[in-house]
N, C-alpha and C positions, 0 to 999 in steps of 0.2 A: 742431596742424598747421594752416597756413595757407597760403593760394596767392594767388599774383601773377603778371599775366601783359603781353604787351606790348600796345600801342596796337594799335586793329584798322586806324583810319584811315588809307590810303595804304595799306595793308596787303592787304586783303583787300574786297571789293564793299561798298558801303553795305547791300545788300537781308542779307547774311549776319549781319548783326551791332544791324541795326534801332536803335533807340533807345539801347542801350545806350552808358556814359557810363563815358569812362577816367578814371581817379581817381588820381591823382600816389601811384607805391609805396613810395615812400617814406617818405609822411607816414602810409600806409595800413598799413606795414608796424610804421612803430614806436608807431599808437595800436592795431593790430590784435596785436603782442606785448607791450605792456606790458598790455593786459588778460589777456592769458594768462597772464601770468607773476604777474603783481602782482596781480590783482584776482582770479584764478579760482584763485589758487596751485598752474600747472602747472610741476613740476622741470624740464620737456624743453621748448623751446616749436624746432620747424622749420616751415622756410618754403621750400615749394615753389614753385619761380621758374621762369619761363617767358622772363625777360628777358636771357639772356645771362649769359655769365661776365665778360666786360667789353665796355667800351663806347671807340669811338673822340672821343665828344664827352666832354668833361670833365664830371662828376659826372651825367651825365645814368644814368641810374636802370640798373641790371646788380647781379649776382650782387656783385661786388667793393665796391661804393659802398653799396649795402644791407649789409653786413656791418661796412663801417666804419663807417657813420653810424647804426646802430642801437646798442639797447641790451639788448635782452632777448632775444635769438635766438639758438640755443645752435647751428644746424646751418641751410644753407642746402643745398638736393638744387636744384639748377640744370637747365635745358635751355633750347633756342632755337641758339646759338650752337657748339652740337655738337662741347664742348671733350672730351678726353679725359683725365680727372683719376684717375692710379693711385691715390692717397690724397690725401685732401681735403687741402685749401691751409689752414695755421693762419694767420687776423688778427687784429689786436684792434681792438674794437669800440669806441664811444666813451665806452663807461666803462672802457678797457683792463681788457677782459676776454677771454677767448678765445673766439673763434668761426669754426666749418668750414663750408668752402665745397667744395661735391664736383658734378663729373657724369663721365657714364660715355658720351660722347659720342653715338652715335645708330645707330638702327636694332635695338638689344640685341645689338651686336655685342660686349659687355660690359656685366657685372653687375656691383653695387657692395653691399658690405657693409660698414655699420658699426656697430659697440656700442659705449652707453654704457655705462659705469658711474659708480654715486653714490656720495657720501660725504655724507649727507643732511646733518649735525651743520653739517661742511666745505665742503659747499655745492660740493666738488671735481668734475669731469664727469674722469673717464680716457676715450681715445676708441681704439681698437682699430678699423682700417679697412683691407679690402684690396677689388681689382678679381678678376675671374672672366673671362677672355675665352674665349666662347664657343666659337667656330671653330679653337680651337687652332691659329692664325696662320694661318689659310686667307684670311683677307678679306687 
């Protein structure tokens, strides 16, 4: 499991964020799961995102454009953009492979649940996903 989150700049005061240095997630994201996957030999590698489910500027950096431009990331758990995803979204990656993309919008006004299951030999993931809304339609 691995995190990514958005730009603070413009964002949030200089004094809150200090020195600290945003580093393009992209390129963060597919040399930070190819050592998981490939180098540490993890079966599951997700990636906890802070950037959006999508973005209005073209390929600029979200939940959707990390899924498709990566290669080794079996699950994307998104937030920022406070989408509400009953069961995650199937894309394929760009080794047309399958890869989920899920959030449960904001505030824990819904919970999300998903399992995998392996077929270690098959290298198959089956993914079994559903939503919990808390309030029992009260919000």
């Amino acid at each position: 499991v691995f995190g990514l989150g958005v730009e603070l700049d413009g964002l949030v005061d200089k004094k809150m964020y200090g020195e600290t240095i945003f580093i393009d997630p992209i390129e963060k994201a597919a040399e930070t799961a190819h050592l998981l996957k490939k180098d540490l030999g993890c079966d599951l590698v997700i990636c906890l995102s802070h950037l959006g489910y999508t973005s209005k500027v073209d390929n600029k950096a979200c939940d959707v454009v990390i899924a498709k431009q990566s290669k080794n990331i079996d699950l994307i758990i998104g937030g920022h953009s406070h989408t509400f995803i009953d069961k995650p979204y199937k894309y394929l990656n760009s080794d047309y492979k399958d890869i989920y993309v899920c959030q449960v919008g904001w505030a824990g006004v819904k919970l999300g649940r998903i399992d995998f299951y392996f077929e270690k030999k098959s290298k198959k993931i089956f993914v079994d996903a559903y939503t919990i809304n808390i309030f029992n339609n009260q919000v």
